[in-house]
C-alpha atoms as a printed R data frame, in Angstrom:
    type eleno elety resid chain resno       x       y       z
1   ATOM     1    CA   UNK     A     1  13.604 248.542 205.083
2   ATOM     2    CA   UNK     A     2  13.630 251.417 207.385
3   ATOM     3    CA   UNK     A     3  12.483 253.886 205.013
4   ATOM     4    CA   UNK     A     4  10.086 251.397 203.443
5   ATOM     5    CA   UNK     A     5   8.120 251.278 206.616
6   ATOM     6    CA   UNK     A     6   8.071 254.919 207.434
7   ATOM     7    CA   UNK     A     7   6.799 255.769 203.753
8   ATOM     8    CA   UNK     A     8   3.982 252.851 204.150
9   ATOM     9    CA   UNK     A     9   2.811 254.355 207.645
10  ATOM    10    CA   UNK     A    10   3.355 258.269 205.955
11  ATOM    11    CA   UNK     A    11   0.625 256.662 203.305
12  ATOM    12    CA   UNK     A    12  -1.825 254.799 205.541
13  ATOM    13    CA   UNK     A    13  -1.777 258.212 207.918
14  ATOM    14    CA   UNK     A    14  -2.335 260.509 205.140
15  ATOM    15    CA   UNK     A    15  -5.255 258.128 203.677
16  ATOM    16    CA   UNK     A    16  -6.745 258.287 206.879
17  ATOM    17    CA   UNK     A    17  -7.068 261.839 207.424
18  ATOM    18    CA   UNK     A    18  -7.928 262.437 204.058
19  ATOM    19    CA   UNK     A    19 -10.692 260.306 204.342
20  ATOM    20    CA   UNK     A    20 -11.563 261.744 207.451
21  ATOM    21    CA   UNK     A    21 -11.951 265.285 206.610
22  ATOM    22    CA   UNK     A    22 -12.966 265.053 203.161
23  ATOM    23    CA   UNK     A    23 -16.493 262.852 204.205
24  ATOM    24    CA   UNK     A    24 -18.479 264.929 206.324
25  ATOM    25    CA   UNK     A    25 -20.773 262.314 206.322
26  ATOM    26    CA   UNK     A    26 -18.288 260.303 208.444
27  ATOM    27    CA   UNK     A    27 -17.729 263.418 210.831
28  ATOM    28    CA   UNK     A    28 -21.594 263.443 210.874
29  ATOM    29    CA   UNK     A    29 -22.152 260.273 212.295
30  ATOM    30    CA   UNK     A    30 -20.224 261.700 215.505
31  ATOM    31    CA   UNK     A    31 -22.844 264.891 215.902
32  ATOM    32    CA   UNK     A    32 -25.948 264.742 218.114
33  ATOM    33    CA   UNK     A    33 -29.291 264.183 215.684
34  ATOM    34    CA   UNK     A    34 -30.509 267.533 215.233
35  ATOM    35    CA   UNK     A    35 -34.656 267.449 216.088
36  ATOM    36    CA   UNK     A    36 -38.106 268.126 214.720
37  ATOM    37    CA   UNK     A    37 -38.526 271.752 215.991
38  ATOM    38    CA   UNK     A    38 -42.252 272.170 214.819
39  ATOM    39    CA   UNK     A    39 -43.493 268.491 215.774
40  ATOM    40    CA   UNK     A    40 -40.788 268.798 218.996
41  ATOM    41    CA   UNK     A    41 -42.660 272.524 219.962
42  ATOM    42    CA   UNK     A    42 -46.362 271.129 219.262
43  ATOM    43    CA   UNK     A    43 -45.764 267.840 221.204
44  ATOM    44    CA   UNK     A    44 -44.416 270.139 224.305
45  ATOM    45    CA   UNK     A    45 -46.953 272.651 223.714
46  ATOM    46    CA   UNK     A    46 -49.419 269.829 223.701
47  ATOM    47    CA   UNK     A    47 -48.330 268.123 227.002
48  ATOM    48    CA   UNK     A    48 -48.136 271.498 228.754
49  ATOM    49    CA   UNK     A    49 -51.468 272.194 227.959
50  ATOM    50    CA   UNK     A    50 -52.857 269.005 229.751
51  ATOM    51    CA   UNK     A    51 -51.215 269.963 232.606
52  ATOM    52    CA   UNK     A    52 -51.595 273.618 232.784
53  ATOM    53    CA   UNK     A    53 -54.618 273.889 231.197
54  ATOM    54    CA   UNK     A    54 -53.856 276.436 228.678
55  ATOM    55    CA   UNK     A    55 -56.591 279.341 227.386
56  ATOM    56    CA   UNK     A    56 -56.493 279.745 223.694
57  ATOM    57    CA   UNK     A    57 -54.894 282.971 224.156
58  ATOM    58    CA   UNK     A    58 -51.892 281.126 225.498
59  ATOM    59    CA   UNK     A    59 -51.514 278.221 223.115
60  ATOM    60    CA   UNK     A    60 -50.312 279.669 220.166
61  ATOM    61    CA   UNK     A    61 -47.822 282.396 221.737
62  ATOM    62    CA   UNK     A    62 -46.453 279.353 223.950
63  ATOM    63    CA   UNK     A    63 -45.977 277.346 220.555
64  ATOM    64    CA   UNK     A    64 -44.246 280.320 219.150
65  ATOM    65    CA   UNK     A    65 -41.600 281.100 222.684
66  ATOM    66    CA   UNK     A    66 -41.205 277.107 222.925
67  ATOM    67    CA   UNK     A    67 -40.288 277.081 219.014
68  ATOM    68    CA   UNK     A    68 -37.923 279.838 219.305
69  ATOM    69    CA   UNK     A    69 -35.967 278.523 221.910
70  ATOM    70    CA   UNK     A    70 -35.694 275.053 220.631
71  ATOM    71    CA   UNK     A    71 -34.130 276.990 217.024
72  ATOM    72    CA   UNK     A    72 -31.960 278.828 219.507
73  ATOM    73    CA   UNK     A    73 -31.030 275.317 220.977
74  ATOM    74    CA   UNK     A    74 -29.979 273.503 218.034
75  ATOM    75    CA   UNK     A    75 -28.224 276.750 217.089
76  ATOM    76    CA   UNK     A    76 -25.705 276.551 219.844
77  ATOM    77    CA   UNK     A    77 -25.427 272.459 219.974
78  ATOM    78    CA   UNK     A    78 -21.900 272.765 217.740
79  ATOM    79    CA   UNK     A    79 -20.584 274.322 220.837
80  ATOM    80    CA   UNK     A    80 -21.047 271.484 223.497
81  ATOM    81    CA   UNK     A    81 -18.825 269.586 221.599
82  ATOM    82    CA   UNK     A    82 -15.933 272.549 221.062
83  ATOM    83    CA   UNK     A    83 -16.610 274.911 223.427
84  ATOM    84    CA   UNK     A    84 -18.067 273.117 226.856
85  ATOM    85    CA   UNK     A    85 -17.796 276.770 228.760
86  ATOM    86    CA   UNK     A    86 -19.449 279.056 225.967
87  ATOM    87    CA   UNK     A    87 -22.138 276.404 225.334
88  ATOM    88    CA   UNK     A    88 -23.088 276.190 229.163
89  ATOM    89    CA   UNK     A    89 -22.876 280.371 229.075
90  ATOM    90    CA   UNK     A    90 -25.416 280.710 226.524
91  ATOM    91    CA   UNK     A    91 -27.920 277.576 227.653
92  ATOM    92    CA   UNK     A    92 -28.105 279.494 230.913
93  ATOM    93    CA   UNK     A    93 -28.872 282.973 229.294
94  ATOM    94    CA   UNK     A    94 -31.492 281.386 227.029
95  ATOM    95    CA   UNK     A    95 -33.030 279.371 230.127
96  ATOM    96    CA   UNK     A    96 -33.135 282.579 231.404
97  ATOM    97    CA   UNK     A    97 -34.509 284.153 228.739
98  ATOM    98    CA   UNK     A    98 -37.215 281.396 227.776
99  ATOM    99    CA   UNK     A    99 -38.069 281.528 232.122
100 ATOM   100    CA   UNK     A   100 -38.721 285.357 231.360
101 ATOM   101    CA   UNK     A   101 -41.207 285.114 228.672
102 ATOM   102    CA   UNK     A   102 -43.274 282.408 230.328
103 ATOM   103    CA   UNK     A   103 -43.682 283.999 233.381
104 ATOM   104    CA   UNK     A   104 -45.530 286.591 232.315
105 ATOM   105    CA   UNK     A   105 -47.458 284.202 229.913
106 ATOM   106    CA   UNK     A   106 -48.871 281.931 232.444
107 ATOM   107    CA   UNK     A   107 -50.626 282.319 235.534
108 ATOM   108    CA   UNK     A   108 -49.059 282.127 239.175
109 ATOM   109    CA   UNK     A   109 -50.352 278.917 239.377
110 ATOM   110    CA   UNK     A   110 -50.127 277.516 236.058
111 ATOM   111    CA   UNK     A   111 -45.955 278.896 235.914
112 ATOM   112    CA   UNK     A   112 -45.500 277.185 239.559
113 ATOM   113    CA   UNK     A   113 -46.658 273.970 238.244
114 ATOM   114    CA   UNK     A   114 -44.794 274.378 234.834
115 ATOM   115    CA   UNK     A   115 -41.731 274.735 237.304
116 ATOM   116    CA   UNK     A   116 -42.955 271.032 239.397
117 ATOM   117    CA   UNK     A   117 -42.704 269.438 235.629
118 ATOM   118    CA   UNK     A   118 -38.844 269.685 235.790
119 ATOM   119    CA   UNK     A   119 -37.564 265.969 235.362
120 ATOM   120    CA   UNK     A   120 -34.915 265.232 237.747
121 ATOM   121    CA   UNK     A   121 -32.908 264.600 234.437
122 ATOM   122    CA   UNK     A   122 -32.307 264.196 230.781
123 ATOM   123    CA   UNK     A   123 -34.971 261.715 229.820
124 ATOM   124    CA   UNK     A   124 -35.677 261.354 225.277
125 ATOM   125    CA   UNK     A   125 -39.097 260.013 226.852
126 ATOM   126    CA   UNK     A   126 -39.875 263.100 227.924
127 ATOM   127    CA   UNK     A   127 -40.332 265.958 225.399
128 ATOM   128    CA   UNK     A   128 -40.427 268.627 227.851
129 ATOM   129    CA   UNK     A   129 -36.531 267.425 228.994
130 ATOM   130    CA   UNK     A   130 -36.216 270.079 225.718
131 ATOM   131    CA   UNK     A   131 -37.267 272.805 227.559
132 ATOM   132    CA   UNK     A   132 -34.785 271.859 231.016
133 ATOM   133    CA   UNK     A   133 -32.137 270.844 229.529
């Protein structure tokens, strides 16, 4: 009886890992939706503008810094699920990195009210919670 159980739950284990592993579509559900980069980068680019009051000369290289870093985002997003430490590491750099190119990009004004946009936290209502966090 004793060896009749331990095959049955050898069996069920197996099945289950099998089917685990062999479905990505089943480890998928468990991954964060990856996003619209170009409608994402236009809809931030947009409600920057209305704020900032972009010149033309500003639009499309903003579109093309705020594009790059959301690819660069998504990129990395495998790692906040394996590797907390190396996933915080490189969000920092490439805040620091997307702070950099703005700067110069904007005007003193318009980069010290980009800065007052900041939501106090994560919000999906908010497409420029992208950019923050």
């Amino acid at each position: 009886m004793k060896k009749l159980f331990t095959s049955g739950l050898l069996i069920a284990l197996t099945c289950c890992y099998t089917m685990i592993i062999a479905h990505p579509r089943v480890n998928s559900m468990f991954q964060a939706p990856t996003m619209n980069v170009d409608g994402t980068a236009s809809s931030i680019v947009s409600k920057l503008d209305k704020s900032l009051i972009l010149t033309d000369t500003q639009k499309p290289k903003l579109l093309g810094i705020v594009t790059g870093y959301l690819k660069q985002k998504i990129a990395i997003q495998p790692l906040q699920q394996s590797n907390l430490k190396a996933y915080t590491t490189k969000m920092n750099s490439m805040q620091n990195g997307l702070q950099a190119k703005l700067k110069p990009l904007l005007t003193l004004t318009q980069y010290t009210e980009y800065l007052g946009l900041k939501p106090k936290s994560f919000d999906e209502t908010n497409v420029l919670s992208h950019l923050y966090y």
